[in-house]
C-alpha positions as a LaTeX table, in Angstrom:
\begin{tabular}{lrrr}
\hline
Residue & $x$ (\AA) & $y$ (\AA) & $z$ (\AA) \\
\hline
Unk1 & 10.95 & $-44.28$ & 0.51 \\
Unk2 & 13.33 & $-41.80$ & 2.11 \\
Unk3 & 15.55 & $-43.04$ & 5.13 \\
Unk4 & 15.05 & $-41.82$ & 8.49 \\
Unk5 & 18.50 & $-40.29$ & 8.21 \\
Unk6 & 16.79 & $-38.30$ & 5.15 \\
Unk7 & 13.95 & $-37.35$ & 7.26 \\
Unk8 & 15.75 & $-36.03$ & 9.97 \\
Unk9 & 17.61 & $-33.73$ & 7.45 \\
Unk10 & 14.18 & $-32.13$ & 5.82 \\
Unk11 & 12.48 & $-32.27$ & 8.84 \\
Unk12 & 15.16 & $-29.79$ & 10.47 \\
Unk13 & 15.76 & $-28.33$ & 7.06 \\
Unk14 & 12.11 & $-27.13$ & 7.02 \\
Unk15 & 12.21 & $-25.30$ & 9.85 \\
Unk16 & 14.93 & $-22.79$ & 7.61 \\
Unk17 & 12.79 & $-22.89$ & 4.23 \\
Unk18 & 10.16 & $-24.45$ & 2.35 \\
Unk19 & 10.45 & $-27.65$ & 0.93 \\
Unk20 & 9.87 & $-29.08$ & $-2.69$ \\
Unk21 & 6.42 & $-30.30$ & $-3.28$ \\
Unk22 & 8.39 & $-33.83$ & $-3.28$ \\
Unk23 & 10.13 & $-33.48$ & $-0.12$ \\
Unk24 & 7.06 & $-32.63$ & 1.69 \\
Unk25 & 5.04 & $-35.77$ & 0.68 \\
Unk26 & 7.85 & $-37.81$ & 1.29 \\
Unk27 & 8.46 & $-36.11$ & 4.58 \\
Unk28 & 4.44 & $-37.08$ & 5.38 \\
Unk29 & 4.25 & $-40.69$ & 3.89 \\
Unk30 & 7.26 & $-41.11$ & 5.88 \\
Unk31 & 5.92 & $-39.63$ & 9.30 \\
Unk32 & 2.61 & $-41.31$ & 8.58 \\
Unk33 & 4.34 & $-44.92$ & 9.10 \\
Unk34 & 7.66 & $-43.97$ & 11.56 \\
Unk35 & 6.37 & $-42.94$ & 15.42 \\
Unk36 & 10.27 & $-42.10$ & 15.96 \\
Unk37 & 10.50 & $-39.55$ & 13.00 \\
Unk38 & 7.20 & $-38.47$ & 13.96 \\
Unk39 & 8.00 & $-37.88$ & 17.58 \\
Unk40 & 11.38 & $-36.30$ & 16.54 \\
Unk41 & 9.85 & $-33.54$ & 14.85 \\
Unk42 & 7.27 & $-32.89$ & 17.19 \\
Unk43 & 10.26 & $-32.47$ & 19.72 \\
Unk44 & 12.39 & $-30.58$ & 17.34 \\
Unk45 & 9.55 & $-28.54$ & 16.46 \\
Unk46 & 9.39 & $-27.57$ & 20.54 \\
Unk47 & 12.72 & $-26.71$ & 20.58 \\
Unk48 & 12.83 & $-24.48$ & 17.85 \\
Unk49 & 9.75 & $-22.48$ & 19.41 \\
Unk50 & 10.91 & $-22.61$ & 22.66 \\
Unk51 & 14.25 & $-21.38$ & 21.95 \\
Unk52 & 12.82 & $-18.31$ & 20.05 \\
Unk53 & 10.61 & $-17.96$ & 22.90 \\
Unk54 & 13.73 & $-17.41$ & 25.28 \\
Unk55 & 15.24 & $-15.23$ & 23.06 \\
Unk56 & 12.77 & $-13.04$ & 22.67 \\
Unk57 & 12.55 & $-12.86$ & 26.25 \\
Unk58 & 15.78 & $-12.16$ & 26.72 \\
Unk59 & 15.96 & $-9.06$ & 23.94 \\
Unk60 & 12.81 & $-7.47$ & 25.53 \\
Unk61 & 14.93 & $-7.87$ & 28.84 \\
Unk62 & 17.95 & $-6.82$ & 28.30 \\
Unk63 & 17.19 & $-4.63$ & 24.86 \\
Unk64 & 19.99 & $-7.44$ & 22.93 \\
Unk65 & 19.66 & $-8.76$ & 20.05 \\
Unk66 & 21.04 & $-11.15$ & 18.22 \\
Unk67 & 21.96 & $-8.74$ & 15.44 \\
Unk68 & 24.63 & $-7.35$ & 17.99 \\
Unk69 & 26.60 & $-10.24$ & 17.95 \\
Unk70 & 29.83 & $-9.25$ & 16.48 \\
Unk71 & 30.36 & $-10.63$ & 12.85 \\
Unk72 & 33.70 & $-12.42$ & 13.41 \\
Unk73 & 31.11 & $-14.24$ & 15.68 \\
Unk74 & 28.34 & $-14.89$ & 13.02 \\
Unk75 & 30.48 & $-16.17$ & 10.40 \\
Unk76 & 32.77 & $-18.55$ & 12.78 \\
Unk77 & 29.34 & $-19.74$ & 13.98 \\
Unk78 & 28.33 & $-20.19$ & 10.49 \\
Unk79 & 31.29 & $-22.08$ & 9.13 \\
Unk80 & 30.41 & $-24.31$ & 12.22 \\
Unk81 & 27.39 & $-25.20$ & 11.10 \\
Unk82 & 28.20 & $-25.53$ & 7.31 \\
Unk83 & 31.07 & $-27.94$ & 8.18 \\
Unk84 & 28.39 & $-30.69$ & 10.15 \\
Unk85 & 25.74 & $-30.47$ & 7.49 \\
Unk86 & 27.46 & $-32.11$ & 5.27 \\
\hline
\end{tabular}
């Protein structure tokens, strides 16, 4: 059975893509038994929506995007991120 560490990791990860037919049982057996990795995806899961909630509110306000943020931006932003996933 996968860790909650592990969970954590798909559960966020699936939000980005589409799991393996593997991850996604594991992912539910897993859920099915932990109320904390249960309840952290249910939060996570708010978070994500909410966030592209304000951000959609704030390009139809404003007429931004996020596809105006300059690329020196993007990619330090994205090295960011690259560097704690692992």
């Amino acid at each position: 059975m996968l860790s909650c560490k592990e969970i954590t990791k798909l559960v966020s990860e699936s939000l980005d893509r589409e799991l393996t037919w593997r991850q996604r049982v594991g992912l539910w057996m897993h859920i099915g038994m932990c109320g904390m990795c249960w309840r952290f995806r249910k939060d996570l899961i708010h978070i994500h929506e909410e966030t592209r909630r304000q951000a959609k509110r704030i390009e139809d306000e404003t007429g931004d995007s996020a596809e105006q943020l300059p690329i020196e931006a993007r990619n330090r932003m994205k090295r960011l991120l690259e560097s704690h996933q692992g």
